[in-house]
C-alpha positions in Angstrom: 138.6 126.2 106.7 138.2 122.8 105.9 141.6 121.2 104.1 139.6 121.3 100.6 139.9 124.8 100.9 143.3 125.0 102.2 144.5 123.4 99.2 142.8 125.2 97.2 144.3 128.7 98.3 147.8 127.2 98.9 147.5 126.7 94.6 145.6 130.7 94.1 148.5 131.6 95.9 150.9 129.5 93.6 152.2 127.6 96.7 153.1 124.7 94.7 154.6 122.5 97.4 152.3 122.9 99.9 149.5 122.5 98.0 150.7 119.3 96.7 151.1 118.2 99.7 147.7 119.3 101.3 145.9 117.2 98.3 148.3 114.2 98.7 147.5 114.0 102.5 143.4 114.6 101.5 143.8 111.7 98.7 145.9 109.6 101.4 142.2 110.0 103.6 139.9 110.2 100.5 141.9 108.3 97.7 138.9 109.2 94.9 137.9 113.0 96.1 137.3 114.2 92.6 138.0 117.4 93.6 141.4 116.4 94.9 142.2 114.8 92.0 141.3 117.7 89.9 143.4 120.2 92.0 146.3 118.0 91.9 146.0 117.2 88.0 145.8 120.6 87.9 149.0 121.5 89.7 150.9 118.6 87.6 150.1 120.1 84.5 151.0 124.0 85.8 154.7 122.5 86.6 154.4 120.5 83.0 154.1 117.1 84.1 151.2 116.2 81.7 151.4 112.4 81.7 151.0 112.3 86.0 147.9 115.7 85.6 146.4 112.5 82.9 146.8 110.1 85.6 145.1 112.4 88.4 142.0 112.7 85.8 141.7 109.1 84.7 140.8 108.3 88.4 138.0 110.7 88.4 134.7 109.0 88.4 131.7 110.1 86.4 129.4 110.4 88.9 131.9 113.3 90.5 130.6 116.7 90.1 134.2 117.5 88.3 134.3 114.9 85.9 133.4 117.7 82.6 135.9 119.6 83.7 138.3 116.3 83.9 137.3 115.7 80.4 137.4 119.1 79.0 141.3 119.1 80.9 142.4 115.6 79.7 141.2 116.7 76.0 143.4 119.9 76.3 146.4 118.1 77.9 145.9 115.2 75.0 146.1 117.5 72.2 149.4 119.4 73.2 150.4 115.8 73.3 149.2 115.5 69.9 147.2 112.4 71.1 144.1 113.6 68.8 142.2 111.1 69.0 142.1 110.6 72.6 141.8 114.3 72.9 138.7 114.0 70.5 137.4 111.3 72.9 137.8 113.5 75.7 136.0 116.4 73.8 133.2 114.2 72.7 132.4 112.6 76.2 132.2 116.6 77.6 130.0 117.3 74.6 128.0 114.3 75.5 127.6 116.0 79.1 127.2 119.7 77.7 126.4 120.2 74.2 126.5 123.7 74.2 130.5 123.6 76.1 132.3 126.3 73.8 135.7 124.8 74.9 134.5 120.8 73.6 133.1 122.4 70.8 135.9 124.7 69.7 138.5 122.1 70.3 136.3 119.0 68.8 
């Protein structure tokens, strides 16, 4: 199992710790692994940290395979912050990738 994966099931199994620390060790390798970056934005928003899951998904790039579902997170994450209009930015840029994304749409 490659440590992608391991960090991925240390999060299905809500090993918070230790899944943290698997992504921070692949970032410390790989410090712009999309994937990486989504997993650990992920985790920081599970344990309500929303401003550091915002910083984990600002360094995605577009060309990542993740980077709609960055968007479609950040927009989500900005509008429980009551940042609309960044959320809307968020939600327009997915829309932009996906115009038929029920999420961008229902949240635009």
């Amino acid at each position: 199992m490659d440590i992608l994966n391991l960090a991925k099931t240390a999060h299905n199994w809500n090993q918070i710790t230790r899944a943290k620390y698997i992504y921070r060790r692949l970032l410390s390798d790989a410090p712009n692994h999309g994937s990486a970056l989504l997993g650990s934005a992920i985790l920081a928003e599970k344990i309500d940290q929303p401003s550091v899951a915002l910083d984990f998904l600002k360094r995605i790039e577009g060309s990542e395979p993740v980077f709609f579902e960055a968007q479609l997170r950040a927009g989500v994450i900005q509008k429980k912050l009551k940042n609309y209009k960044k959320a809307i930015d968020h939600f327009s840029m997915a829309l932009s990738m996906d115009p038929k994304s029920s999420t961008a749409l229902s949240n635009r």
